[in-house]
N, CA and C atoms as a LAMMPS dump frame, in Angstrom:
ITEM: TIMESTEP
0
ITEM: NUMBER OF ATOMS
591
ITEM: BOX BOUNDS ff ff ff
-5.0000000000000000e+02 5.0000000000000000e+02
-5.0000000000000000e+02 5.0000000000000000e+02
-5.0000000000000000e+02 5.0000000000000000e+02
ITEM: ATOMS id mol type element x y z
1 1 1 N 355.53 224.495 -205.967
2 1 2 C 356.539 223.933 -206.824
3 1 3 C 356.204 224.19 -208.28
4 2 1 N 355.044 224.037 -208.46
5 2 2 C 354.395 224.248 -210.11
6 2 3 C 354.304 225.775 -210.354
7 3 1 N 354.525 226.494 -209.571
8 3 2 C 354.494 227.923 -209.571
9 3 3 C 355.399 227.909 -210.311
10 4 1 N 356.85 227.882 -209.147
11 4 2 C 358.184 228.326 -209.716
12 4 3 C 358.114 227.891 -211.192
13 5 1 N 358.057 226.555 -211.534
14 5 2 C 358.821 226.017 -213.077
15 5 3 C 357.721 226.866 -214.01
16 6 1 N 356.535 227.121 -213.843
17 6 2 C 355.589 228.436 -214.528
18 6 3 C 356.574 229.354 -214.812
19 7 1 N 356.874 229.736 -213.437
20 7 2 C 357.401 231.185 -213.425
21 7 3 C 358.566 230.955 -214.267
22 8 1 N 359.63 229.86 -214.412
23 8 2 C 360.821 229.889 -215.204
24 8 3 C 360.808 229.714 -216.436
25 9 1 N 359.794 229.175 -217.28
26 9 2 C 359.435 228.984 -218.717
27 9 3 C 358.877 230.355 -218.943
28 10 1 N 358.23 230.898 -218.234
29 10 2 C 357.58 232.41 -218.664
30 10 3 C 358.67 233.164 -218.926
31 11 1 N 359.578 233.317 -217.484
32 11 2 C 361.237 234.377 -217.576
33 11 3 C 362.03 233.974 -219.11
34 12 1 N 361.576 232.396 -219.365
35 12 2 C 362.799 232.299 -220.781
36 12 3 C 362.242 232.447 -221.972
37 13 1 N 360.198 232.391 -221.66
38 13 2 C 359.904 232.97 -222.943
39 13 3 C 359.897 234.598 -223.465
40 14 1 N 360.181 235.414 -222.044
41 14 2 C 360.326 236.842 -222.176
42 14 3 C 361.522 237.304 -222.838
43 15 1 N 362.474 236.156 -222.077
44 15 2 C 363.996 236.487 -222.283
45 15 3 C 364.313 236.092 -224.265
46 16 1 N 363.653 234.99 -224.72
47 16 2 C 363.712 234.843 -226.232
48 16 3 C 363.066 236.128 -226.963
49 17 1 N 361.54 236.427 -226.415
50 17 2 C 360.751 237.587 -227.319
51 17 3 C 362.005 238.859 -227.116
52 18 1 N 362.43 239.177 -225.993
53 18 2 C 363.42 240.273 -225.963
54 18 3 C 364.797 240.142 -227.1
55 19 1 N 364.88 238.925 -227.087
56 19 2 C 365.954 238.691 -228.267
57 19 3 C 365.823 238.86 -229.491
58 20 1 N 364.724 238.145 -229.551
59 20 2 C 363.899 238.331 -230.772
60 20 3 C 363.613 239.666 -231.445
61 21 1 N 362.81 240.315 -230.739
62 21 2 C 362.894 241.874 -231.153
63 21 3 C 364.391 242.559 -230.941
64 22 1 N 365.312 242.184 -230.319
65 22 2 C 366.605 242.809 -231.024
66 22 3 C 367.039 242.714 -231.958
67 23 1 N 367.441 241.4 -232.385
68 23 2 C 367.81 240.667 -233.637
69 23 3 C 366.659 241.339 -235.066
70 24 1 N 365.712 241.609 -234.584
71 24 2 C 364.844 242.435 -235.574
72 24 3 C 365.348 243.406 -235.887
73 25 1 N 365.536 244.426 -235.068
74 25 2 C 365.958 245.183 -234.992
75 25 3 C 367.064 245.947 -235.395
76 26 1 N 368.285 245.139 -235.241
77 26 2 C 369.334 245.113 -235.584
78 26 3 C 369.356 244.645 -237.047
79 27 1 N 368.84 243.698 -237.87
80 27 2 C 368.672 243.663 -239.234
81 27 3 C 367.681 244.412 -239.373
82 28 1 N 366.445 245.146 -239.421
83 28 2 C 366.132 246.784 -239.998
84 28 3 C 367.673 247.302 -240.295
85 29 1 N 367.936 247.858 -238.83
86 29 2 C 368.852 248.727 -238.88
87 29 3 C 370.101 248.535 -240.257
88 30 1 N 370.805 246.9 -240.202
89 30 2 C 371.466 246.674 -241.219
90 30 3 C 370.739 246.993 -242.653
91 31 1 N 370.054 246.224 -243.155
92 31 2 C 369.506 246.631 -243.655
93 31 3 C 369.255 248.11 -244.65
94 32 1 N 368.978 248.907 -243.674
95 32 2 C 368.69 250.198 -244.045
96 32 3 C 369.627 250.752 -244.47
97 33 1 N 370.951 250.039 -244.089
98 33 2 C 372.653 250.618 -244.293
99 33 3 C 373.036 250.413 -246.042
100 34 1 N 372.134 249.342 -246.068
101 34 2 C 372.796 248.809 -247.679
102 34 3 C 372.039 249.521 -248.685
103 35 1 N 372.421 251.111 -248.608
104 35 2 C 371.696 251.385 -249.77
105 35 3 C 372.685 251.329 -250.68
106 36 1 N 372.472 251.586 -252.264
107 36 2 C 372.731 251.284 -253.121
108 36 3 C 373.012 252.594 -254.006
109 37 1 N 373.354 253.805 -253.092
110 37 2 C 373.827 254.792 -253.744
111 37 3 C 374.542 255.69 -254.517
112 38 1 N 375.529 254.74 -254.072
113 38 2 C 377.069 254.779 -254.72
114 38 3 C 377.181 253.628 -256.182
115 39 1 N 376.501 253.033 -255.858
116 39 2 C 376.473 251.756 -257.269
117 39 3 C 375.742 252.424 -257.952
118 40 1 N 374.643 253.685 -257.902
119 40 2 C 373.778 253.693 -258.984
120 40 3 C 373.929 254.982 -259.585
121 41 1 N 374.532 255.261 -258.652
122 41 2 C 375.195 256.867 -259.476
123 41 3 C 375.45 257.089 -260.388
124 42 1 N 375.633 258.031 -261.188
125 42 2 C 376.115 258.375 -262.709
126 42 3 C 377.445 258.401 -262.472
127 43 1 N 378.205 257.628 -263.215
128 43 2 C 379.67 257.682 -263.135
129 43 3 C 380.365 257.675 -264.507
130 44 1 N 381.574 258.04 -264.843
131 44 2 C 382.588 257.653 -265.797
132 44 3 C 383.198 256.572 -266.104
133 45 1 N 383.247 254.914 -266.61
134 45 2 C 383.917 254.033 -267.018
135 45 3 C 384.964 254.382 -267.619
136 46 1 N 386.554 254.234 -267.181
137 46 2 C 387.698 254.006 -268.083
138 46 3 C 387.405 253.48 -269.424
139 47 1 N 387.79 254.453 -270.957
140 47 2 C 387.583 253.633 -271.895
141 47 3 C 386.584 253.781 -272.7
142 48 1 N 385.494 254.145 -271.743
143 48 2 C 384.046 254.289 -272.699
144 48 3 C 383.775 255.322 -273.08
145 49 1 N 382.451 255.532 -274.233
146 49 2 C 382.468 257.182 -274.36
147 49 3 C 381.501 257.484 -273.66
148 50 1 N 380.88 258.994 -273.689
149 50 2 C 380.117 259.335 -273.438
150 50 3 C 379.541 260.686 -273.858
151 51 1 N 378.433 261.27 -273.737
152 51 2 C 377.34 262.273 -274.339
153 51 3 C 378.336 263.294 -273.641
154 52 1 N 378.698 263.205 -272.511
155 52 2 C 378.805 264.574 -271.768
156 52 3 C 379.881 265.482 -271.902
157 53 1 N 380.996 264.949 -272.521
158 53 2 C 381.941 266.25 -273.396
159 53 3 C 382.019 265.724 -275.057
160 54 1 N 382.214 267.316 -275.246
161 54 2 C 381.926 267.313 -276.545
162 54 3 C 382.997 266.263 -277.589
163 55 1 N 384.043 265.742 -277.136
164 55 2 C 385.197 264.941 -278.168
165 55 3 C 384.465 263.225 -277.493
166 56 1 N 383.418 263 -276.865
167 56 2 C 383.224 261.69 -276.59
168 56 3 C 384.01 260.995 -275.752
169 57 1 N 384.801 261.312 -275.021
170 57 2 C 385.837 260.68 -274.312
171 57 3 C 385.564 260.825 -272.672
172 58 1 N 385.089 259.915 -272.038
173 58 2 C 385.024 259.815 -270.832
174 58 3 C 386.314 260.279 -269.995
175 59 1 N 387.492 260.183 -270.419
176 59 2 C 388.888 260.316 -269.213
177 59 3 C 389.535 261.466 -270.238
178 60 1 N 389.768 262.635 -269.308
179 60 2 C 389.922 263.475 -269.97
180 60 3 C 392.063 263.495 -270.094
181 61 1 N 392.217 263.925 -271.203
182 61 2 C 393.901 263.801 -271.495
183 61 3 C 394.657 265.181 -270.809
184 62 1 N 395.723 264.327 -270.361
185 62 2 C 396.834 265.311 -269.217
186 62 3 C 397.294 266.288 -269.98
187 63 1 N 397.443 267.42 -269.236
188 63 2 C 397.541 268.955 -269.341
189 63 3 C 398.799 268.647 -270.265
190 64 1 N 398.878 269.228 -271.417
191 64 2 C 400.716 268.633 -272.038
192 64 3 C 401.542 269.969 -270.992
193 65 1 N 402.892 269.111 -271.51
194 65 2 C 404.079 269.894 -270.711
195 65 3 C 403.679 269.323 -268.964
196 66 1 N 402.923 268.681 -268.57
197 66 2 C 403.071 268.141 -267.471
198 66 3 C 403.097 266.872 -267.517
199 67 1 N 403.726 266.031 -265.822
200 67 2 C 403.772 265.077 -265.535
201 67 3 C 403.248 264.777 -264.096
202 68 1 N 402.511 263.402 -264.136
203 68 2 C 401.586 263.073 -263.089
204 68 3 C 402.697 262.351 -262.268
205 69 1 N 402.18 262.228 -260.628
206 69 2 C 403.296 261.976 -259.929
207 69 3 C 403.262 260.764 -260.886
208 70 1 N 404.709 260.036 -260.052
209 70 2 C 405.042 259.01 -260.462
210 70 3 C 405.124 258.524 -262.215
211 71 1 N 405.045 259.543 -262.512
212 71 2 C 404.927 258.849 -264.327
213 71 3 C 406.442 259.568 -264.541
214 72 1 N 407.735 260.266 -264.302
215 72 2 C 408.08 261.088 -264.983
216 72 3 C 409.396 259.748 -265.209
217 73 1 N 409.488 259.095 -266.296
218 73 2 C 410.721 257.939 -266.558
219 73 3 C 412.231 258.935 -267.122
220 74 1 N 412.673 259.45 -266.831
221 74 2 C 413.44 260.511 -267.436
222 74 3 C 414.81 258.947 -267.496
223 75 1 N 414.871 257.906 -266.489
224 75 2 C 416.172 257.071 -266.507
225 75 3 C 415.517 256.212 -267.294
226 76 1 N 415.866 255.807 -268.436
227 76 2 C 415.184 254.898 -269.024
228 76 3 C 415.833 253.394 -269.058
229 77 1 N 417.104 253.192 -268.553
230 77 2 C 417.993 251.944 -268.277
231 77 3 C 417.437 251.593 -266.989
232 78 1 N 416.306 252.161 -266.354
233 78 2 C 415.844 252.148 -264.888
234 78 3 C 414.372 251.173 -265.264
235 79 1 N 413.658 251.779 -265.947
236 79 2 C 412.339 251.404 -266.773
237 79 3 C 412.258 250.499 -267.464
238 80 1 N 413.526 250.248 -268.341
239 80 2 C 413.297 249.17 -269.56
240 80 3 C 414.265 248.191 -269.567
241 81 1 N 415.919 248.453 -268.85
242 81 2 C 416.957 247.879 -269.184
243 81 3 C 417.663 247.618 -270.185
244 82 1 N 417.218 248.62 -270.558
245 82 2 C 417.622 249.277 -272.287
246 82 3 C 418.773 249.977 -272.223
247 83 1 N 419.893 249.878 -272.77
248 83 2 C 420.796 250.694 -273.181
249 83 3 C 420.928 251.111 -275.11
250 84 1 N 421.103 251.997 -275.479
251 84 2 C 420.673 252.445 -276.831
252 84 3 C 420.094 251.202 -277.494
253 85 1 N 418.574 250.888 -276.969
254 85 2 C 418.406 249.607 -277.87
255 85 3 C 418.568 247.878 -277.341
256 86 1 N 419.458 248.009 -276.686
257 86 2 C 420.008 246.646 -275.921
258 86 3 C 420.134 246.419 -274.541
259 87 1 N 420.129 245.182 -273.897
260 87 2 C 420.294 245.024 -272.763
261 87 3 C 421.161 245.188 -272.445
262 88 1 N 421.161 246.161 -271.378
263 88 2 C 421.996 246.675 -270.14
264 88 3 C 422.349 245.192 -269.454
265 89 1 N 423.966 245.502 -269.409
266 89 2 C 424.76 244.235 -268.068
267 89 3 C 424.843 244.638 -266.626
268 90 1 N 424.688 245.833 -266.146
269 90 2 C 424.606 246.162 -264.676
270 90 3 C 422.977 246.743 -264.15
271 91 1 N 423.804 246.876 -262.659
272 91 2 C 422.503 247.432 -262.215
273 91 3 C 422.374 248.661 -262.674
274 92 1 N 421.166 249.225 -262.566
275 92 2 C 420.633 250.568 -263.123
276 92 3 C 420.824 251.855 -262.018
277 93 1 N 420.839 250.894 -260.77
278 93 2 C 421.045 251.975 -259.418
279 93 3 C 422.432 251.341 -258.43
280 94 1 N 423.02 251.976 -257.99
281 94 2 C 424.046 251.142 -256.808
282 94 3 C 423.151 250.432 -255.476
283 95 1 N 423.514 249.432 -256.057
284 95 2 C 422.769 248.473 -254.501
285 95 3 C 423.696 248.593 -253.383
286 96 1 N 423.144 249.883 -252.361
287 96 2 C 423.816 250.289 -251.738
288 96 3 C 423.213 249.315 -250.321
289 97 1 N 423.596 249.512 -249.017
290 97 2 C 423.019 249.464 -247.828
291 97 3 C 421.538 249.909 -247.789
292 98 1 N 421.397 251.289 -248.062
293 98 2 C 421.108 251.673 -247.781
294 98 3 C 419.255 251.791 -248.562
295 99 1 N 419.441 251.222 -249.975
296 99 2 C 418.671 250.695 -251.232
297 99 3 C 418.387 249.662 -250.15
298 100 1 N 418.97 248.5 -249.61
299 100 2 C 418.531 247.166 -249.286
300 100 3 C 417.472 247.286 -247.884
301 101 1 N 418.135 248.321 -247.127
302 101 2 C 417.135 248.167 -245.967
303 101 3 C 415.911 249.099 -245.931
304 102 1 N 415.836 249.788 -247.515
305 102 2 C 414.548 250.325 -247.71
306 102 3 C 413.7 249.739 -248.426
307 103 1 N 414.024 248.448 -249.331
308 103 2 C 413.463 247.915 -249.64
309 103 3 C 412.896 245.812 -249.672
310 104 1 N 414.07 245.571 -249.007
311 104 2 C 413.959 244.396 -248.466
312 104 3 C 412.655 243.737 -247.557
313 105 1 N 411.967 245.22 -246.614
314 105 2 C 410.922 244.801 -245.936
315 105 3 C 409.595 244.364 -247.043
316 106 1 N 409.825 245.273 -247.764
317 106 2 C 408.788 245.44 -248.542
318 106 3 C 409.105 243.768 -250.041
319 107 1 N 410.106 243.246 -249.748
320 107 2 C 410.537 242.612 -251.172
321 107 3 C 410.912 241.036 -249.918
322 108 1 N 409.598 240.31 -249.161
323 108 2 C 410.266 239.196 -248.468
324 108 3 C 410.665 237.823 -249.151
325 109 1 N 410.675 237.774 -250.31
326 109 2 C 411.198 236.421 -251.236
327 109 3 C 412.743 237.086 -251.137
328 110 1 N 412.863 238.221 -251.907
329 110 2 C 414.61 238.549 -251.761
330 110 3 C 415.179 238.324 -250.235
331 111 1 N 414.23 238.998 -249.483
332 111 2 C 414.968 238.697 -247.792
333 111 3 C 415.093 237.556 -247.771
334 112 1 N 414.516 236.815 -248.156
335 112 2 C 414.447 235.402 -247.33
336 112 3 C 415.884 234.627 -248.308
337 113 1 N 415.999 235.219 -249.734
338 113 2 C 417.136 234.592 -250.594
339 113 3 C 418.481 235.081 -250.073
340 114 1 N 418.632 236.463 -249.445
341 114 2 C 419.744 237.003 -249.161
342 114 3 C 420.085 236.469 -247.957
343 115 1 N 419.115 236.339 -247.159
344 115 2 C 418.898 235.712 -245.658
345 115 3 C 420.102 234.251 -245.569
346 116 1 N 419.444 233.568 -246.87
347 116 2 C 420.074 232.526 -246.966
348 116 3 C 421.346 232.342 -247.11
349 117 1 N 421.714 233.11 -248.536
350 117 2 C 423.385 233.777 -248.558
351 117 3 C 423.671 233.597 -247.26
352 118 1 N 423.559 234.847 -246.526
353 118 2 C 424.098 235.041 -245.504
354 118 3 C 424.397 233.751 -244.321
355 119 1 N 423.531 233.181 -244.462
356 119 2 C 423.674 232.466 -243.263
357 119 3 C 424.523 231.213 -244.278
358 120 1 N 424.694 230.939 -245.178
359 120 2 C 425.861 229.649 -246.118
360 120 3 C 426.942 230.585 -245.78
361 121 1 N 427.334 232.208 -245.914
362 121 2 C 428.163 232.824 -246.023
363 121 3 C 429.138 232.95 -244.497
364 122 1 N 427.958 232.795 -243.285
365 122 2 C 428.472 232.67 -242.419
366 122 3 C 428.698 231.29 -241.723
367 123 1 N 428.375 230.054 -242.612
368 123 2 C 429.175 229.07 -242.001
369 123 3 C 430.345 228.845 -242.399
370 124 1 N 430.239 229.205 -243.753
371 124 2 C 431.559 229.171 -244.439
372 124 3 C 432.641 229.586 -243.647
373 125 1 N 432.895 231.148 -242.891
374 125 2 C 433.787 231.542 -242.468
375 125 3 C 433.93 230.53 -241.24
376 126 1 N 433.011 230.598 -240.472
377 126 2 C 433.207 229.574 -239.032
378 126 3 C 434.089 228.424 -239.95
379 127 1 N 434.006 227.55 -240.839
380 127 2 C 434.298 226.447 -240.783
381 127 3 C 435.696 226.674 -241.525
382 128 1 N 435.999 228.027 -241.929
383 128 2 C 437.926 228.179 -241.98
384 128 3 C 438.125 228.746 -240.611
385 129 1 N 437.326 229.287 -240.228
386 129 2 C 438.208 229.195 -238.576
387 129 3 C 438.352 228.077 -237.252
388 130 1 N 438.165 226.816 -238.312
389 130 2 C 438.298 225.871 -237.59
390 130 3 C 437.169 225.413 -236.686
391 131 1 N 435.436 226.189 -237.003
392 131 2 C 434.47 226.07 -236.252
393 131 3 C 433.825 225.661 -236.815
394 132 1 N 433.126 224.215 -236.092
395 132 2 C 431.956 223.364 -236.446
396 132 3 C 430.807 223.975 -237.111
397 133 1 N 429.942 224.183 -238.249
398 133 2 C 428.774 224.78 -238.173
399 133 3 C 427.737 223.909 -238.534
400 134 1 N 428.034 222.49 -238.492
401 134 2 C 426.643 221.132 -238.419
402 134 3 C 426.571 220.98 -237.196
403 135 1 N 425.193 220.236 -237.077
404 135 2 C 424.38 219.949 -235.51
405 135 3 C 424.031 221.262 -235.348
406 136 1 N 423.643 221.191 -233.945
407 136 2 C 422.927 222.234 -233.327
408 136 3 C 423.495 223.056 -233.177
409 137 1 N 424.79 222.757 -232.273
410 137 2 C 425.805 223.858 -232.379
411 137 3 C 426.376 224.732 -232.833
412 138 1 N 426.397 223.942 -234.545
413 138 2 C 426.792 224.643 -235.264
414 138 3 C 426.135 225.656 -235.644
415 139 1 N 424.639 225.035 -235.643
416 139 2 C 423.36 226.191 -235.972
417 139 3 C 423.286 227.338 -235.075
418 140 1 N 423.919 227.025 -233.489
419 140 2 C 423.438 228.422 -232.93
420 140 3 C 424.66 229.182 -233.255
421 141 1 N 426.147 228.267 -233.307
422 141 2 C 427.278 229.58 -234.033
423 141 3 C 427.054 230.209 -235.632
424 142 1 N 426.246 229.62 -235.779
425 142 2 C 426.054 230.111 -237.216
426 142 3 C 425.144 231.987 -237.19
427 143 1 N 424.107 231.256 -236.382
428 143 2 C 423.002 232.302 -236.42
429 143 3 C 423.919 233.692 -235.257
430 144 1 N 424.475 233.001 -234.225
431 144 2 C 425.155 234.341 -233.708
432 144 3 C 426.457 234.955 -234.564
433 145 1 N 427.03 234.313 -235.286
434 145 2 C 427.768 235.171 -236.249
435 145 3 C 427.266 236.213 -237.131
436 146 1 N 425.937 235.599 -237.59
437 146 2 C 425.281 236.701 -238.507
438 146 3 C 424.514 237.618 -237.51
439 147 1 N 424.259 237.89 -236.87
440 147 2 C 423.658 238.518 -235.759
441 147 3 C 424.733 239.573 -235.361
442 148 1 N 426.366 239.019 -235.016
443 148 2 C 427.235 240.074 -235.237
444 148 3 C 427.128 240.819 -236.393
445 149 1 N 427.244 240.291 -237.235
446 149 2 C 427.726 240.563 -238.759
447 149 3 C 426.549 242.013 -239.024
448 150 1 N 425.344 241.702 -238.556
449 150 2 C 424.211 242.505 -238.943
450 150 3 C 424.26 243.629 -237.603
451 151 1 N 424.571 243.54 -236.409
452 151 2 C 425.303 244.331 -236.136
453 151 3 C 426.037 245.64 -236.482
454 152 1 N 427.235 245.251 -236.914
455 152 2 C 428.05 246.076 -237.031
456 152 3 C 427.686 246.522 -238.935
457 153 1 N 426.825 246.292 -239.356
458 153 2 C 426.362 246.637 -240.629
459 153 3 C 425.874 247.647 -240.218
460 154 1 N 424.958 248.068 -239.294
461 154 2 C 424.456 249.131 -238.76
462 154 3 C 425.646 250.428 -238.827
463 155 1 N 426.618 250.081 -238.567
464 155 2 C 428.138 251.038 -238.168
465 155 3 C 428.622 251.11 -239.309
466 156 1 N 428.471 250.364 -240.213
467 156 2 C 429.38 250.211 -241.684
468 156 3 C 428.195 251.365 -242.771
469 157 1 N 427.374 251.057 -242.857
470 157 2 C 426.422 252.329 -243.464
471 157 3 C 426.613 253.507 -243.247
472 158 1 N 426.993 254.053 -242.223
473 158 2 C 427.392 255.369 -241.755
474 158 3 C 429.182 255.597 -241.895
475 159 1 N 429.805 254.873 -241.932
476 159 2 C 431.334 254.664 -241.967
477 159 3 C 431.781 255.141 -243.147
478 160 1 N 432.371 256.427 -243.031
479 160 2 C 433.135 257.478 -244.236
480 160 3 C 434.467 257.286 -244.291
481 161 1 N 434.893 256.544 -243.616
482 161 2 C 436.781 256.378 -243.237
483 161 3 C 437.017 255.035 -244.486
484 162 1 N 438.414 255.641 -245.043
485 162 2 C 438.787 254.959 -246.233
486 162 3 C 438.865 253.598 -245.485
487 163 1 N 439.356 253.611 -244.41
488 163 2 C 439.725 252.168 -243.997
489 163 3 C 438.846 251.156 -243.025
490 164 1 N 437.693 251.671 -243.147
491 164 2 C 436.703 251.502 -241.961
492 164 3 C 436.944 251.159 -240.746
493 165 1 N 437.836 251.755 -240.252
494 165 2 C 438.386 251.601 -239.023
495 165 3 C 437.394 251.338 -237.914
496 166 1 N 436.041 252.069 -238.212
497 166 2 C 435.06 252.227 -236.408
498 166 3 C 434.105 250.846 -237.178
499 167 1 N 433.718 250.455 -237.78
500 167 2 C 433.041 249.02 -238.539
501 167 3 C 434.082 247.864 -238.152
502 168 1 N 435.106 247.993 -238.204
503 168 2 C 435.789 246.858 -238.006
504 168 3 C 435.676 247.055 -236.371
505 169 1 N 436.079 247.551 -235.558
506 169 2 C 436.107 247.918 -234.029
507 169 3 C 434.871 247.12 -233.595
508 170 1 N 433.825 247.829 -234.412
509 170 2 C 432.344 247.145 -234.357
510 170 3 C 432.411 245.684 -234.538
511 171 1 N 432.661 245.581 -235.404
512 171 2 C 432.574 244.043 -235.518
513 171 3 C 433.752 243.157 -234.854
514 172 1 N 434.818 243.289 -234.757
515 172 2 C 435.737 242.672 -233.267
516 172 3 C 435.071 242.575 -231.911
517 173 1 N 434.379 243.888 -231.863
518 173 2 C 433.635 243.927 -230.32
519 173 3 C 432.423 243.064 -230.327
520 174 1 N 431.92 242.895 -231.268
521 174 2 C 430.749 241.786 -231.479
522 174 3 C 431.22 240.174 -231.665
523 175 1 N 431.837 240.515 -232.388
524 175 2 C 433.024 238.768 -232.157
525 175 3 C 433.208 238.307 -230.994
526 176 1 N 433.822 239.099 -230.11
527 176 2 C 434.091 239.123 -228.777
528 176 3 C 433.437 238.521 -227.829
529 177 1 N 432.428 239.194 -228.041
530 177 2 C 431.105 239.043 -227.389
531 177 3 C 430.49 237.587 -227.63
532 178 1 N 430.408 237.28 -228.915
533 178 2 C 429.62 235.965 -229.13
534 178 3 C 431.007 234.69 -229.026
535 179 1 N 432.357 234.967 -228.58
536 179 2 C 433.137 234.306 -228.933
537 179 3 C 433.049 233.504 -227.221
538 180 1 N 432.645 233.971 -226.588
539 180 2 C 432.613 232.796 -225.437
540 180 3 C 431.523 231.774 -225.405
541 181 1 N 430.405 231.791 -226.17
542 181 2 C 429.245 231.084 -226.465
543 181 3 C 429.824 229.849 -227.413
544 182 1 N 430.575 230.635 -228.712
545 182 2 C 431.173 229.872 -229.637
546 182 3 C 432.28 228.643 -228.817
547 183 1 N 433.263 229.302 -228.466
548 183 2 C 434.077 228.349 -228.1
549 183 3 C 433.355 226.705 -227.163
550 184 1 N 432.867 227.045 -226.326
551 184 2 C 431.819 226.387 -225.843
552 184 3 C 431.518 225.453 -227.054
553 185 1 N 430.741 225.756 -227.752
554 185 2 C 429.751 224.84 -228.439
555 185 3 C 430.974 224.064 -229.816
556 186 1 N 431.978 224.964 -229.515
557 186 2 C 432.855 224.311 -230.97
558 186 3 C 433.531 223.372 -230.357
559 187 1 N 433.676 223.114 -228.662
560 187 2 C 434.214 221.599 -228.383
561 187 3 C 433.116 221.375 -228.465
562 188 1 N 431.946 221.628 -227.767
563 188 2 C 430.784 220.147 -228.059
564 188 3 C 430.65 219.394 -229.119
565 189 1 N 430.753 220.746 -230.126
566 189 2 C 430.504 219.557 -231.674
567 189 3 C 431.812 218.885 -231.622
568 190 1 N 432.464 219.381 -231.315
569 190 2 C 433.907 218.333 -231.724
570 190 3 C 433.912 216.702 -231.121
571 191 1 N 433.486 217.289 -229.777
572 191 2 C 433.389 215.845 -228.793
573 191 3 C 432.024 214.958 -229.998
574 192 1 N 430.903 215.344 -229.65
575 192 2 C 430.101 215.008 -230.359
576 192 3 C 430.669 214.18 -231.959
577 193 1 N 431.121 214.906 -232.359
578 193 2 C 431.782 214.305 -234.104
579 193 3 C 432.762 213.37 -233.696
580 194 1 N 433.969 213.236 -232.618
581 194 2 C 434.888 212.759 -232.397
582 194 3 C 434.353 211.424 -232.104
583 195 1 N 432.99 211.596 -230.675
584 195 2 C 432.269 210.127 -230.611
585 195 3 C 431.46 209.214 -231.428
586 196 1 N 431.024 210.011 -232.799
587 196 2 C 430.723 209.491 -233.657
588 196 3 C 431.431 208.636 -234.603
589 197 1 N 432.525 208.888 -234.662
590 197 2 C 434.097 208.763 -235.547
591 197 3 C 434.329 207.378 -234.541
């Protein structure tokens, strides 16, 4: 019996020294990683001078007659909102479709402001078509209207016809679609409001 529990304090003092020398091991190894080669290098500071060209200037000045990407401002009502001198009253670019869904991912305070629009914009209409958009109900006709709406936006971006004939199609057929969910929930709220009343 005194064997075994020998034998099991020995197995867990082998099993710690084996750890032990890993964990060593493994910090050498780290260790050895952090050299300091790149920090001690001879480098150029933005700004400062230095011995090594002859005008003292560490950052050397752009080739004239060229432009580095992104620097070339040729729209300057784009840059400054300047018109000869004064503030410009419009936008500088057409806020197209097509502007919004390239840059909206990248801009989520505006999504989330337009987001909002949209969804005041789409209770509004429900509630001249005679549809509840408080309570719950109203919340899920709300959110499936804009869900059409964003839909057939997809079809309206591409839509060259003076009268948007295939956008509207689009969006009837999406109406359609969410209009048996709606009806549904626009008696509930009604019953609901009526028993409150």
């Amino acid at each position: 019996m005194r064997g075994t529990s020998e034998q099991g304090v020995g197995s867990s003092v082998q099993k710690f020294n084996k750890l032990a020398a890993l964990g060593a091991m493994t910090a050498t190894l780290m260790l050895a990683g952090c050299r300091q080669d790149m920090q001690d290098q001879p480098k150029f500071f933005p700004q400062r001078g230095t011995d090594f060209y002859a005008d003292g200037r560490s950052v050397r000045p752009q080739v004239e007659n060229t432009v580095a990407r992104n620097q070339l401002h040729e729209d300057g009502y784009f840059y400054t909102g300047l018109v000869n001198g004064k503030e410009g009253d419009g936008m500088p670019f057409p806020a197209t479709l097509e502007v919004l869904q390239r840059d909206l991912p990248r801009d989520p305070v505006s999504a989330l402001a337009l987001g909002g629009a949209a969804l005041c914009s789409m209770r509004l209409m429900l509630d001249a078509a005679g549809i509840a958009s408080h309570g719950i109900a109203g919340v899920v006709a709300v959110k499936l209207t804009a869900a059409a709406y964003l839909a057939a936006a997809h079809t309206w971006s591409r839509d060259e016809s003076p009268d948007l004939a295939p956008t509207m199609a689009t969006l009837d057929r999406r109406l359609r679609g969410i209009e048996r969910w709606l009806v549904p929930l626009h008696s509930t709220s009604r019953n609901a409001v009526e028993a409150d009343a």
